[in-house]
MOPAC internal coordinates of N, CA, C and O (Angstrom, degrees):
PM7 1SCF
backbone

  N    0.0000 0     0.00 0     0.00 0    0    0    0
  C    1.4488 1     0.00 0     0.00 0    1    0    0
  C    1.5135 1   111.09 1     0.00 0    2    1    0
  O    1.2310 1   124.69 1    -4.11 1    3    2    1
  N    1.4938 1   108.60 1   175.89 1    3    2    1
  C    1.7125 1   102.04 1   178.83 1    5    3    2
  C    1.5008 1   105.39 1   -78.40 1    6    5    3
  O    1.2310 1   132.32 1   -14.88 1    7    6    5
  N    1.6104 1    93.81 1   165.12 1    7    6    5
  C    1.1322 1    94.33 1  -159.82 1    9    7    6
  C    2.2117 1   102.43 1  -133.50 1   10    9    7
  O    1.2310 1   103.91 1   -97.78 1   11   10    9
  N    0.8140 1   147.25 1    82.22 1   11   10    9
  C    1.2617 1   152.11 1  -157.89 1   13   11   10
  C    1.6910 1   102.21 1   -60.66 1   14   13   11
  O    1.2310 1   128.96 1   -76.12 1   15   14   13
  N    1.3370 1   100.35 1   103.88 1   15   14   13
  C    1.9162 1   103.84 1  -170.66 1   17   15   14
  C    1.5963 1   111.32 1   -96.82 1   18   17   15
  O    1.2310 1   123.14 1   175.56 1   19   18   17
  N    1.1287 1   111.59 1    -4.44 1   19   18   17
  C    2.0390 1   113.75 1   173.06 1   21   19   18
  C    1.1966 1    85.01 1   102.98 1   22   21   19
  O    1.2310 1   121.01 1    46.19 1   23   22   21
  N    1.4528 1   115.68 1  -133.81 1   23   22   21
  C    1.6492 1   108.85 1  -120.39 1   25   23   22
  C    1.5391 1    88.33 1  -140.85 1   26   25   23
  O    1.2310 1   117.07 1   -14.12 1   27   26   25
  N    1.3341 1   123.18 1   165.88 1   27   26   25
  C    1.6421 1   133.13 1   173.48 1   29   27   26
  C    1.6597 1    94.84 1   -89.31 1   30   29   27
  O    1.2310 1   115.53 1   -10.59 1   31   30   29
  N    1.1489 1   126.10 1   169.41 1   31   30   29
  C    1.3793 1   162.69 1   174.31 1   33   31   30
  C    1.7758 1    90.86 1   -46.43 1   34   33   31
  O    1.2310 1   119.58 1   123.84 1   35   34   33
  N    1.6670 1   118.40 1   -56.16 1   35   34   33
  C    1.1064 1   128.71 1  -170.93 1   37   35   34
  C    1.7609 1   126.95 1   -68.40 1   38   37   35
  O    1.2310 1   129.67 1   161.59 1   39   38   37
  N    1.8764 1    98.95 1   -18.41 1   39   38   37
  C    1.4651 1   125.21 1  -163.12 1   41   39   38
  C    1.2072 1   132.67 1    94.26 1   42   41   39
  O    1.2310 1   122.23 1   175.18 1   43   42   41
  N    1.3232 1   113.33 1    -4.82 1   43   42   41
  C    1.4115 1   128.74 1  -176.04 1   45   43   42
  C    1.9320 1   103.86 1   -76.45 1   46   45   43
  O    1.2310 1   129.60 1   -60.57 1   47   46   45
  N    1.4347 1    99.10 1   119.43 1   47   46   45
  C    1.6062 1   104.16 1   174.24 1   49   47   46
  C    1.6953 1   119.24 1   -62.60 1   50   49   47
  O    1.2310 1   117.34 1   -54.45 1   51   50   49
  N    1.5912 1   122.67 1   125.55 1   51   50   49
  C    1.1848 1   129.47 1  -147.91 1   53   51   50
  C    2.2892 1    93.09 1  -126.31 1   54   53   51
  O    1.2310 1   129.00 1   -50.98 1   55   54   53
  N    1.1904 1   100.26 1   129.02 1   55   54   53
  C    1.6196 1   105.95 1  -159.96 1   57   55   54
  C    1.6287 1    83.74 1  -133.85 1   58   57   55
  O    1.2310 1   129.57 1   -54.13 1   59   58   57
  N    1.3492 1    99.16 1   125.87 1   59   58   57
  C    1.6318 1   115.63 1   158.18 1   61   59   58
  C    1.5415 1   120.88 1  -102.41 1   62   61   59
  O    1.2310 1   127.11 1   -25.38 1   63   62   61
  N    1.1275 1   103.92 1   154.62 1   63   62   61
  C    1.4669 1   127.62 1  -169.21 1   65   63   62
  C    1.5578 1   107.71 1  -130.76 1   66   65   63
  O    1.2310 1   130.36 1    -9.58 1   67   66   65
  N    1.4779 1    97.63 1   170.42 1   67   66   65
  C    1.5137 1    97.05 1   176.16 1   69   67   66
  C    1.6117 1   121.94 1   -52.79 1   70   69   67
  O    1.2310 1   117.89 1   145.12 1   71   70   69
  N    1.5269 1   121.62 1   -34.88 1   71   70   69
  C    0.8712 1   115.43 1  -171.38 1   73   71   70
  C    1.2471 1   124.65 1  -136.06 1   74   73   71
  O    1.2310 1   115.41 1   178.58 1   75   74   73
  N    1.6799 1   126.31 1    -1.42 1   75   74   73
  C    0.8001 1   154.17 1    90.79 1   77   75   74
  C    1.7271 1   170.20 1    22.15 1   78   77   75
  O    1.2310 1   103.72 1   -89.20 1   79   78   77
  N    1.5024 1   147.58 1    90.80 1   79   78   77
  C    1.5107 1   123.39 1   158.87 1   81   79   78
  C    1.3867 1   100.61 1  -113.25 1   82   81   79
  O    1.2310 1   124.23 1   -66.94 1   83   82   81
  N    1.2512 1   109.50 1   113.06 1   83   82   81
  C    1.4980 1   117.56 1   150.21 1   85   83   82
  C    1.5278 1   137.59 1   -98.02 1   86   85   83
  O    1.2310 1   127.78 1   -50.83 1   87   86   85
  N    1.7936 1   102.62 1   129.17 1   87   86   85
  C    1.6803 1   114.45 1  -158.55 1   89   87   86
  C    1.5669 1    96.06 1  -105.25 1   90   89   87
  O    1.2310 1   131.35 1   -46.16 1   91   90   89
  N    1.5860 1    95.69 1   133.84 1   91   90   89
  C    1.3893 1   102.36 1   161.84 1   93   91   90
  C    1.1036 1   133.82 1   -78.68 1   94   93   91
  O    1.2310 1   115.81 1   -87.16 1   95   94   93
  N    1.6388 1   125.56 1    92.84 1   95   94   93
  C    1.6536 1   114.64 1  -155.69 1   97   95   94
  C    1.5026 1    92.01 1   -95.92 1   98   97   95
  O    1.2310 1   105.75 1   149.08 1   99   98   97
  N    1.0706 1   144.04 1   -30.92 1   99   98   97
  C    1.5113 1   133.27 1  -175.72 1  101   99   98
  C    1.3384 1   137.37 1   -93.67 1  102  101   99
  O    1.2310 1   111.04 1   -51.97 1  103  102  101
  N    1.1076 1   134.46 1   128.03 1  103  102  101
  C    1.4233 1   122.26 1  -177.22 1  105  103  102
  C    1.5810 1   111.75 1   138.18 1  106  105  103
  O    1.2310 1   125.77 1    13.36 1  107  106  105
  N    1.0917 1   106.51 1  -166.64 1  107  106  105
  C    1.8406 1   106.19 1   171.74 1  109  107  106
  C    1.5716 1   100.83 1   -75.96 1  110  109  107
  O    1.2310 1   132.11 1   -15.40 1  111  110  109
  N    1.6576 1    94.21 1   164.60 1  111  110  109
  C    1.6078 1   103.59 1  -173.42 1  113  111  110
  C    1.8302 1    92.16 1   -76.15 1  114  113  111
  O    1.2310 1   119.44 1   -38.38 1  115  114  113
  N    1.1745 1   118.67 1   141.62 1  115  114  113
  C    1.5948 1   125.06 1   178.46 1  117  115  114
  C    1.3090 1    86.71 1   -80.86 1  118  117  115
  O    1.2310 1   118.84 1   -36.22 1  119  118  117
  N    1.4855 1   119.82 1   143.78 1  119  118  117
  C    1.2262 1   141.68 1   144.14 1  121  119  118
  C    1.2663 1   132.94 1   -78.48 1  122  121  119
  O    1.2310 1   111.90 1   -10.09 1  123  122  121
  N    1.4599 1   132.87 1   169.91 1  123  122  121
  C    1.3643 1    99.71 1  -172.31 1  125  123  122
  C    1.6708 1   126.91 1   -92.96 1  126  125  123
  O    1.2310 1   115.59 1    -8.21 1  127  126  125
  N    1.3089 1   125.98 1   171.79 1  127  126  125
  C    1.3143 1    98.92 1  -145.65 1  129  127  126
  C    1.1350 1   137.46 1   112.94 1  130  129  127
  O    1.2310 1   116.63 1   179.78 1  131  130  129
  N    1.8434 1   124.02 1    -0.22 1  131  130  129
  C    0.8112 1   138.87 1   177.72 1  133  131  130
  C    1.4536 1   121.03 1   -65.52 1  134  133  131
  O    1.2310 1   105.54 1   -28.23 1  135  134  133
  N    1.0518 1   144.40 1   151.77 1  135  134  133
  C    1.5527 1   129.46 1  -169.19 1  137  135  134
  C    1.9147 1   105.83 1  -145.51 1  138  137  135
  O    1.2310 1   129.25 1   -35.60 1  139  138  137
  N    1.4671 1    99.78 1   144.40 1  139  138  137
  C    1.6693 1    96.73 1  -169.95 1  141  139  138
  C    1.4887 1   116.01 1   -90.44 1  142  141  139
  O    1.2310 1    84.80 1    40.37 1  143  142  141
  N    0.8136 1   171.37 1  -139.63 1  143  142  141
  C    1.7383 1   166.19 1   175.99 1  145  143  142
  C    1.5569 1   113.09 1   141.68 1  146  145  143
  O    1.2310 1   120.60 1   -42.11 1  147  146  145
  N    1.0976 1   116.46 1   137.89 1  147  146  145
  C    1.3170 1   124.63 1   158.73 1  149  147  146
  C    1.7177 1   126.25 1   -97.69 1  150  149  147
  O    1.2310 1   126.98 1   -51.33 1  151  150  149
  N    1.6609 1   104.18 1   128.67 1  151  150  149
  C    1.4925 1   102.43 1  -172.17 1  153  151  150
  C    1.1208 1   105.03 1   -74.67 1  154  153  151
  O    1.2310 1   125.62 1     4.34 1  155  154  153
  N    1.4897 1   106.81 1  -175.66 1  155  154  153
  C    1.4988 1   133.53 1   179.59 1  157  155  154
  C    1.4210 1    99.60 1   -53.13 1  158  157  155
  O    1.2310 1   115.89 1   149.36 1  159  158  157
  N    1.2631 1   125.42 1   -30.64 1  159  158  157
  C    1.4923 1   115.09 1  -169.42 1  161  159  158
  C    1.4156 1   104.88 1  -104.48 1  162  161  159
  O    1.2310 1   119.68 1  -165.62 1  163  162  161
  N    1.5345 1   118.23 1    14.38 1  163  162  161
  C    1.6762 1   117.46 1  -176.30 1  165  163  162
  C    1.3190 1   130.34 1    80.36 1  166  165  163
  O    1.2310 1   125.93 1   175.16 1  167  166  165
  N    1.5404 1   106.20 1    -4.84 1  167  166  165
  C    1.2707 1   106.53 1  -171.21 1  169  167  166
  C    1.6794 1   109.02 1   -99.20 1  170  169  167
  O    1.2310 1   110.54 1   -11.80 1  171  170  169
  N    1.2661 1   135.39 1   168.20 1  171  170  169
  C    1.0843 1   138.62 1  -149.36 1  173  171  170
  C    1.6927 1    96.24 1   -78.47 1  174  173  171
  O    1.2310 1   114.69 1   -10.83 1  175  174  173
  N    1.4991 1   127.67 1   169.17 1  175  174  173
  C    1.0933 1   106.90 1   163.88 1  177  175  174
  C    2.1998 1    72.88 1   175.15 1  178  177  175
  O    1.2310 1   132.22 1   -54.03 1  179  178  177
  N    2.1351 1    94.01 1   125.97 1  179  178  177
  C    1.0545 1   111.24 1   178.28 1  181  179  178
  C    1.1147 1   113.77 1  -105.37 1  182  181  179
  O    1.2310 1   111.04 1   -52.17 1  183  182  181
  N    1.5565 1   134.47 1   127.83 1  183  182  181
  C    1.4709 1   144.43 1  -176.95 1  185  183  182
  C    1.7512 1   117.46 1  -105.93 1  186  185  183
  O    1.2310 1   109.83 1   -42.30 1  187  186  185
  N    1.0041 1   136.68 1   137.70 1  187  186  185
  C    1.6473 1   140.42 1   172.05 1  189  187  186
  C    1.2112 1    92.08 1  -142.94 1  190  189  187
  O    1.2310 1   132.62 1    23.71 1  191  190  189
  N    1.5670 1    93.22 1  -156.29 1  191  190  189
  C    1.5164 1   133.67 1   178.71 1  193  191  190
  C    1.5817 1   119.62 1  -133.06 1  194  193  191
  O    1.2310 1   102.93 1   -23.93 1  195  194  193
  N    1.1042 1   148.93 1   156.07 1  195  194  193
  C    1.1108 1   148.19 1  -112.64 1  197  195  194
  C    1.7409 1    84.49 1  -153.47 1  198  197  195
  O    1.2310 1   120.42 1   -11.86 1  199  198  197
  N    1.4107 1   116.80 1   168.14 1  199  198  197
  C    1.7530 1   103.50 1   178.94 1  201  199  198
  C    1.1988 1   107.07 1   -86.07 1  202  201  199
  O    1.2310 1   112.66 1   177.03 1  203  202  201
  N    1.1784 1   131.47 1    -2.97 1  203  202  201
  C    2.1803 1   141.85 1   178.88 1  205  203  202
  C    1.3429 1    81.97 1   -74.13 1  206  205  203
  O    1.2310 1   104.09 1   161.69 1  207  206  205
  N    1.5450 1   146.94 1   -18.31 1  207  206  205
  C    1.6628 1   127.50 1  -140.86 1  209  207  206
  C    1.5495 1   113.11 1    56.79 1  210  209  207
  O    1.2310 1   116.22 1  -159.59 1  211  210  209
  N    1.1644 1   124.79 1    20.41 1  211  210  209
  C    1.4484 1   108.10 1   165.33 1  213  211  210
  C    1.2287 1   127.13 1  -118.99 1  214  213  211
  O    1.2310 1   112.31 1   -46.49 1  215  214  213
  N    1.4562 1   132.11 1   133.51 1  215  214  213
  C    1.3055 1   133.95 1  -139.35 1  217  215  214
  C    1.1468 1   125.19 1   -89.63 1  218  217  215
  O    1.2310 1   113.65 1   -34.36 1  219  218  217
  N    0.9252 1   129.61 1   145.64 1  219  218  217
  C    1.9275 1   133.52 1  -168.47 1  221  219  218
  C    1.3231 1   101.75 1  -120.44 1  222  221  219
  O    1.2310 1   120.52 1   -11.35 1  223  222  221
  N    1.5399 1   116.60 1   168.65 1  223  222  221
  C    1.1342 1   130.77 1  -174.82 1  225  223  222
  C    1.8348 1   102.88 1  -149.62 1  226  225  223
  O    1.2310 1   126.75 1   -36.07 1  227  226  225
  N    1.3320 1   104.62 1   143.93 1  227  226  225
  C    1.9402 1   102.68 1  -173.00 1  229  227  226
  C    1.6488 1    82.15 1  -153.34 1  230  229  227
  O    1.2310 1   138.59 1   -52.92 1  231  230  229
  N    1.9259 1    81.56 1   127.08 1  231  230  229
  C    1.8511 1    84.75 1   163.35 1  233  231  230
  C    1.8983 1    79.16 1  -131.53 1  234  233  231
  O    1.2310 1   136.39 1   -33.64 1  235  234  233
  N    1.3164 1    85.87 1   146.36 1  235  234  233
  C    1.7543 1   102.01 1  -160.31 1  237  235  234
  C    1.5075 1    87.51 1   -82.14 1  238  237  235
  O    1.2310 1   121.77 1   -20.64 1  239  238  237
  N    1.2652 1   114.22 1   159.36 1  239  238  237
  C    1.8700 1   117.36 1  -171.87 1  241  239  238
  C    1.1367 1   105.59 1    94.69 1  242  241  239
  O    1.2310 1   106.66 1   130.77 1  243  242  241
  N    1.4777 1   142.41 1   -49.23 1  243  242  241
  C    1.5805 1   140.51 1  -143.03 1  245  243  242
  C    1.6515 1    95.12 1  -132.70 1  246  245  243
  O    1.2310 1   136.36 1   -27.61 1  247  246  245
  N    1.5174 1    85.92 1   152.39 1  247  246  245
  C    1.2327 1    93.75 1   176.69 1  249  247  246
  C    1.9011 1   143.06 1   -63.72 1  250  249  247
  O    1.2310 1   131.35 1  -164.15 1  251  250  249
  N    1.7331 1    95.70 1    15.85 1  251  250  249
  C    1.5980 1    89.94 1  -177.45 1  253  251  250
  C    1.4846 1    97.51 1  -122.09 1  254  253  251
  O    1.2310 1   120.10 1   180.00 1  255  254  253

């Protein structure tokens, strides 16, 4: 299953997959606290908070 490995050198949160590492380069800087979950459709999808406190959502593959 995926597997949520911390962060690149740069801070960007880094999530493995079966076959796979996918880096979150866009968005607010994640704080720490990030947490791993699987959606409705099973696929991985990582949620935090942003440094405003407002919350983001990243499913690795797609654009958010």
């Amino acid at each position: 299953g995926p597997v949520l490995l911390g962060r690149t050198a740069e801070g960007a949160l880094r999530l493995r997959t079966a076959g796979a590492t996918a880096v979150r380069s866009q968005g607010p800087v994640a704080l720490d606290g990030a947490a791993l979950h699987l959606g409705a459709d099973g696929a991985p999808v990582v949620v935090g908070f942003g440094p405003d406190a407002a919350p983001w959502i990243w499913r690795p593959g797609t654009a958010t």
